[in-house]
C-alpha positions in Angstrom: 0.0 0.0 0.0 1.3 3.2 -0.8 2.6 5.7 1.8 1.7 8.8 -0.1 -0.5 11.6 1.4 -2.4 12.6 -1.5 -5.5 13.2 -1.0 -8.2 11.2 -3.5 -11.8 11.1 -2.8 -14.7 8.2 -3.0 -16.3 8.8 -6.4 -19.5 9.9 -4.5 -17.8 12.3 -3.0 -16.8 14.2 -5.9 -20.7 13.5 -6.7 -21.8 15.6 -3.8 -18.9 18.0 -4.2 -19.9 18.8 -7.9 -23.8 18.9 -7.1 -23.3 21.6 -4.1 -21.0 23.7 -6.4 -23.9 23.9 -8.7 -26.8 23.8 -6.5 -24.8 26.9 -4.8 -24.7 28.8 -8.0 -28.5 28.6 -8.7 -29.4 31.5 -6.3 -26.7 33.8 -7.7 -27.9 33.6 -11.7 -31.7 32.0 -11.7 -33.4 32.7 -9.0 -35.9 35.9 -8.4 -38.2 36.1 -5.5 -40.3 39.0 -4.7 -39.1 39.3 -1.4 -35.8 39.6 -0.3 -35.8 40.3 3.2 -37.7 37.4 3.8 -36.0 34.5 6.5 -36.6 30.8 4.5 -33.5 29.4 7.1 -34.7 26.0 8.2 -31.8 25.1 10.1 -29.0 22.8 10.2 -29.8 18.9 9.6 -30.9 17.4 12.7 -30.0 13.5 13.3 -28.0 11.1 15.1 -24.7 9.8 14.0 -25.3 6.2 14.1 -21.5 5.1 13.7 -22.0 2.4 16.8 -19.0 3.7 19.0 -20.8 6.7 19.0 -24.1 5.9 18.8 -23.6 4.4 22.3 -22.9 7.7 23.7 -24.5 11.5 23.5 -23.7 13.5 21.1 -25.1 17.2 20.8 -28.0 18.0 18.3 -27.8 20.1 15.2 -29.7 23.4 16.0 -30.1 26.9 14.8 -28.6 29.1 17.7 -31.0 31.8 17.0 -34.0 32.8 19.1 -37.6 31.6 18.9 -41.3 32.4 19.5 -41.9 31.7 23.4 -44.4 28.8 24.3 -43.5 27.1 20.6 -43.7 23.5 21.1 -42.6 20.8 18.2 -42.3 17.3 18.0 -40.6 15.1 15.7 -40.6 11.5 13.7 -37.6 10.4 12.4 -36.6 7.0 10.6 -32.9 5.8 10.0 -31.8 3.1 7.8 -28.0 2.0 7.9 -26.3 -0.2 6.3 -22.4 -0.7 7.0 -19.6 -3.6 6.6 -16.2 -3.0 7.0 -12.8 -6.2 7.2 -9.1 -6.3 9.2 -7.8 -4.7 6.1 -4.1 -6.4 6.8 -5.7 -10.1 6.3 -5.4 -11.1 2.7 -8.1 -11.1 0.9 -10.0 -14.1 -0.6 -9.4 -15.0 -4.1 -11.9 -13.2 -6.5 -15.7 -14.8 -6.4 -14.9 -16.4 -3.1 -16.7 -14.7 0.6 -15.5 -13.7 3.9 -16.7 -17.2 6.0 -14.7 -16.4 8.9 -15.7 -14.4 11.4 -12.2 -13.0 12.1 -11.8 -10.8 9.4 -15.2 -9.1 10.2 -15.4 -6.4 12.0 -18.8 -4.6 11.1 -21.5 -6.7 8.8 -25.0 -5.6 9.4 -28.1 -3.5 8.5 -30.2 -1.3 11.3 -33.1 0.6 11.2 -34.3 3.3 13.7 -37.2 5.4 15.2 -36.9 8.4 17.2 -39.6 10.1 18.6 -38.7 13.9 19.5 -40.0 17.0 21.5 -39.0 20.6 22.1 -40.1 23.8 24.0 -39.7 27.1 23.6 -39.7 28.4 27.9 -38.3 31.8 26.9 -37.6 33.1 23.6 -33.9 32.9 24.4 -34.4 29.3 25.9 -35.4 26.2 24.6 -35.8 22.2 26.0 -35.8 19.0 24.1 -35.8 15.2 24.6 -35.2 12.7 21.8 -35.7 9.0 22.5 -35.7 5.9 20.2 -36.0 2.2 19.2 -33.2 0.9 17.3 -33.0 -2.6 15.7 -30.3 -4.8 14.3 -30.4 -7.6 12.0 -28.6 -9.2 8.5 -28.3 -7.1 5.4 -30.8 -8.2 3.1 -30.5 -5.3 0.9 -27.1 -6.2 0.3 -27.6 -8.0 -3.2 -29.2 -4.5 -4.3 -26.4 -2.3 -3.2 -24.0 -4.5 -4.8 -25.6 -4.6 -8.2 -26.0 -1.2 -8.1 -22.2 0.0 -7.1 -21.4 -2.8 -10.0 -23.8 -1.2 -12.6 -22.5 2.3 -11.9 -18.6 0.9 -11.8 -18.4 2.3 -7.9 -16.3 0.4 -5.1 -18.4 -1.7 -3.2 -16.4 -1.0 0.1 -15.6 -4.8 0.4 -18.8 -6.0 0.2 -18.7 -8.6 -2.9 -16.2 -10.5 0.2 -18.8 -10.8 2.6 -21.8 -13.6 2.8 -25.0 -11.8 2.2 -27.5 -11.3 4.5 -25.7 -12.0 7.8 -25.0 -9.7 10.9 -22.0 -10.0 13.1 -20.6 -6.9 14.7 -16.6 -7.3 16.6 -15.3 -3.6 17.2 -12.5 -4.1 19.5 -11.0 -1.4 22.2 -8.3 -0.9 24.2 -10.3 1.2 26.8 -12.3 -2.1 27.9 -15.8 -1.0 25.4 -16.7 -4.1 24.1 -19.0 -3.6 20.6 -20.5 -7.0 19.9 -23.6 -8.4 18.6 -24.3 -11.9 16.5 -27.7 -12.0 16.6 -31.0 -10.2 15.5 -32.1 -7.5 18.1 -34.2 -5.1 18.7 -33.8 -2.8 22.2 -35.0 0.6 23.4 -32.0 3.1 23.6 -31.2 6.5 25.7 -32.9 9.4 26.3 -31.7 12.5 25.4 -31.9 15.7 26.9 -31.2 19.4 26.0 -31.4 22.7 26.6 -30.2 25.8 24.3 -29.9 29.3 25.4 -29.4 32.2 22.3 -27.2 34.6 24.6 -26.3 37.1 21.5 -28.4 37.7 18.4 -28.4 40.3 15.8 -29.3 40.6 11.8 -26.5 38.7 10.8 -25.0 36.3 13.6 -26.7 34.1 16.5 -24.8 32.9 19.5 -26.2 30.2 22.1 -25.0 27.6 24.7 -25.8 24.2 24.7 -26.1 21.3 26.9 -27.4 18.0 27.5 -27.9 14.6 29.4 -28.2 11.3 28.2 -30.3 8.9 30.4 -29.0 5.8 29.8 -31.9 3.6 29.1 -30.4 1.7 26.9 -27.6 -1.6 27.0 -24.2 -1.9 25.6 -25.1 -5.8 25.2 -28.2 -4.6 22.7 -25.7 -1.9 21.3 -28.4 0.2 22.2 -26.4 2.3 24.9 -23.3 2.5 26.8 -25.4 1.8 30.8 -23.9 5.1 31.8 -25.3 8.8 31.5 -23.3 11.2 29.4 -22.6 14.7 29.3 -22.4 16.8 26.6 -21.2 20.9 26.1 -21.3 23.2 23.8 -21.2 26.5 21.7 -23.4 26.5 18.1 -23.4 29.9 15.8 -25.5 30.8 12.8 -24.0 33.4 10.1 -26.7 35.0 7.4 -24.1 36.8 5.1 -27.0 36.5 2.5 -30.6 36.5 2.5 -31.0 33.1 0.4 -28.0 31.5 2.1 -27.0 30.4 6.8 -23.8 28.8 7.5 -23.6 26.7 10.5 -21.6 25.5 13.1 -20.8 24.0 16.6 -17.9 22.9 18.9 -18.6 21.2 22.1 -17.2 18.0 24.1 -19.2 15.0 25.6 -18.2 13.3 28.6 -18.8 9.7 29.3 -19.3 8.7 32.6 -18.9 5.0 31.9 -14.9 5.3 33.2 -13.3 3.8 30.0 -14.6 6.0 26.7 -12.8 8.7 26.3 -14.3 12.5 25.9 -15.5 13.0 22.6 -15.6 16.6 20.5 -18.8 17.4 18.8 -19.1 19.5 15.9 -20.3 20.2 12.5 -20.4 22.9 9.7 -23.1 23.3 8.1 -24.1 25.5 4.8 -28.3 25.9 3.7 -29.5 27.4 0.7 -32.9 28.5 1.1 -34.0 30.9 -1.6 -37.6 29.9 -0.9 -39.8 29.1 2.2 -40.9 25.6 0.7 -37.4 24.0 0.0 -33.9 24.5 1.5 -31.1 22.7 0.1 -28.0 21.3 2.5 -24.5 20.4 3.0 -22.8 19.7 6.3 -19.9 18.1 7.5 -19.9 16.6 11.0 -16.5 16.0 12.7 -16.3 13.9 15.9 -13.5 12.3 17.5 -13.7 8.3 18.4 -14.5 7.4 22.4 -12.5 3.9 21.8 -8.4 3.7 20.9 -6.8 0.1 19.4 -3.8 -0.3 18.8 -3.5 -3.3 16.8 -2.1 -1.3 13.7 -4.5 -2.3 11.1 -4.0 -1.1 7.6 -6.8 0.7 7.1 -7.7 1.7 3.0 -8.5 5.2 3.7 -9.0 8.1 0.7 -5.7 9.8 2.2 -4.6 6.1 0.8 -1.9 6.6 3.8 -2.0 4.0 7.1 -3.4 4.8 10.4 -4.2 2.5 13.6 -7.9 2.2 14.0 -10.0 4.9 15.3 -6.9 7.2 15.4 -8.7 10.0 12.8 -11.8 11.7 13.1 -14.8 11.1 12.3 -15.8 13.8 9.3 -18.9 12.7 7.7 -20.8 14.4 4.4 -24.5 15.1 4.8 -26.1 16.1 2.0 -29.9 16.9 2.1 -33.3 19.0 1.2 -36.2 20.1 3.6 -39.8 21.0 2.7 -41.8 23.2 4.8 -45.2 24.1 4.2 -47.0 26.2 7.1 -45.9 24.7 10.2 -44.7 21.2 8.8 -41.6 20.1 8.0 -40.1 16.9 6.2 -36.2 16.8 6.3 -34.4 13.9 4.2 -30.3 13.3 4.3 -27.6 10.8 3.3 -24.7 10.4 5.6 -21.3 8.8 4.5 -17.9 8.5 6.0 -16.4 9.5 3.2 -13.2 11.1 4.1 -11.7 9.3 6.9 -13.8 6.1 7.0 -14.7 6.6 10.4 -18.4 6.3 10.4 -21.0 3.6 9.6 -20.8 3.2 5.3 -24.1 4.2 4.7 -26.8 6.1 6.5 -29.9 7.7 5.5 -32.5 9.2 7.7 -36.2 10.6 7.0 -37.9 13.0 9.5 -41.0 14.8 10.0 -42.0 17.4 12.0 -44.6 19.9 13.5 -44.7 23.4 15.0 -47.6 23.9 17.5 -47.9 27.9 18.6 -50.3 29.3 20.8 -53.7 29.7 19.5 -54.1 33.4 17.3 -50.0 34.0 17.1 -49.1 34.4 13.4 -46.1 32.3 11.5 -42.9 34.6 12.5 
């Protein structure tokens, strides 16, 4: 394997890179609205990172920093689908047309799916609360036969998964730090409660400030990899910038702290840019960087897109989101695809569906 630092980049990647250049371009030589000063930011996209060592623990939610109407309440339904596989890259590989049958080259091979179930309220117009909670489930990929044919179709890697049996699940993430990730069987479990509260501390026409915290209850079990058994912690700091009417840049820096005595503290963050030239749709692109709460140091060579070596979980996590939301009155559907495609440290494939609602006191007008 070669030692160089070059940078090269999954095919999808360039994808996604090309499409935001151009989807960015649109507002500055097509589109016309009649009103200018008109506020059509939806926010950043809101999800959890369902890469299992961090599933497991809190991480902070995606939120605008700026100020809301008081006694606004929302709730939220989201749906996750996840499909990931990844091998001990420095075991040689089976001959072409031959599969992965021992379990000791597998590290991840599975599929989830996920439902979250979400509230917030507006106490002050400076402060809001939230709780997210959800149902997570585990079980073989049998989706796998179409994401192959289609990566083949297209000519796209198949990140290793023409090696694997189809349609089995058997998760192995070793630690040094005593977190054991493992699960060989279907499952289904409950998993932890988050909650949060955000204060907007500065605000003007062009920037909003606000503090962030939160608690996870742990409700769910590290044996269901559903939970870690342990609350977390989690602080931070999240900023919007409006530099244009039609476009909001996002972004947040904050830490979570385990309390299970063996992950390590985690950073949280994101950067996030919306294009929303229209109330209806917004278009998005965010990157979400997180460091790993798990070390090993068994020196795997790991294939990653800065084709250079590193031991496993020693990069960050920097995931590409790339999505749309559609609001009409007080409704709001959000759709995304997440990859790890960068620095390989995420779960290969994730997509997530949400809807939502905003409730406001009877007789108060949209703001």
């Amino acid at each position: 394997m070669s030692n160089s630092a070059n940078l090269t980049l999954k095919p999808s990647l360039r994808l996604l890179f090309l499409a935001g250049i151009f989807l960015v371009s649109q507002p500055v030589f097509g589109i016309e609205v009649d009103d200018q000063g008109a506020d059509y930011a939806k926010g950043p996209l809101y999800g959890k990172n369902m890469f299992l060592p961090y599933l497991i623990h809190y991480h902070l939610p995606a939120l605008q920093a700026r100020s809301g109407e008081q006694f606004d309440f929302q709730y939220h339904w989201s749906a996750y689908y996840v499909q990931d596989v990844q091998y001990i890259e420095n075991v040689p590989l089976p001959p072409t047309g031959e599969r992965y049958y021992k379990k000791v080259n597998i590290i991840r091979d599975y599929e989830s799916f996920a439902i979250e179930l979400g509230f917030s309220f507006q106490l002050l117009e400076e402060l809001q609360i939230g709780l997210d909670m959800r149902l997570l489930s585990y079980y073989g990929g049998f989706l796998d036969p179409l994401f192959e044919e289609f990566h083949s179709i297209f000519g796209l890697p198949n990140a290793g998964r023409e090696f694997f049996l189809q349609n089995q699940l058997y998760i192995n993430i070793p630690s040094d730090n005593g977190v054991l990730l493992f699960l060989d069987e279907s499952v289904t479990a409950f998993g932890d409660i988050d909650i949060w509260g955000k204060w907007t501390f500065f605000e003007n026409d062009s920037i909003s400030l606000a503090a962030l915290g939160g608690f996870k209850l742990p409700t769910g079990r590290l044996e269901t990899l559903s939970g870690s058994g342990y609350p977390d912690l989690g602080l931070g700091i999240i900023a919007d910038i409006r530099p244009l009417w039609y476009l909001s840049i996002y972004g947040q820096a904050g830490l979570t702290l385990p309390f299970n005595g063996k992950s390590y503290p985690m950073f949280n963050g994101y950067v996030g840019l919306e294009i929303h030239p229209w109330d209806i749709f917004s278009f998005s692109i965010q990157m979400n960087i997180k460091t790993s709460p798990i070390s090993n140091d068994i020196g795997w060579g790991w294939n990653w897109d800065f084709n250079t070596n590193f031991k496993a979980y020693s990069m960050p996590q920097i995931n590409i989101l790339v999505g749309f939301m559609v609001r009409s009155g007080d409704f709001t559907w959000q759709c995304y695809l997440e990859e790890d495609a960068i620095t390989n440290q995420g779960a290969d494939l994730s997509f997530n569906l949400m809807f939502s609602q905003r409730i406001r006191p009877q007789g108060r007008e949209n703001r």
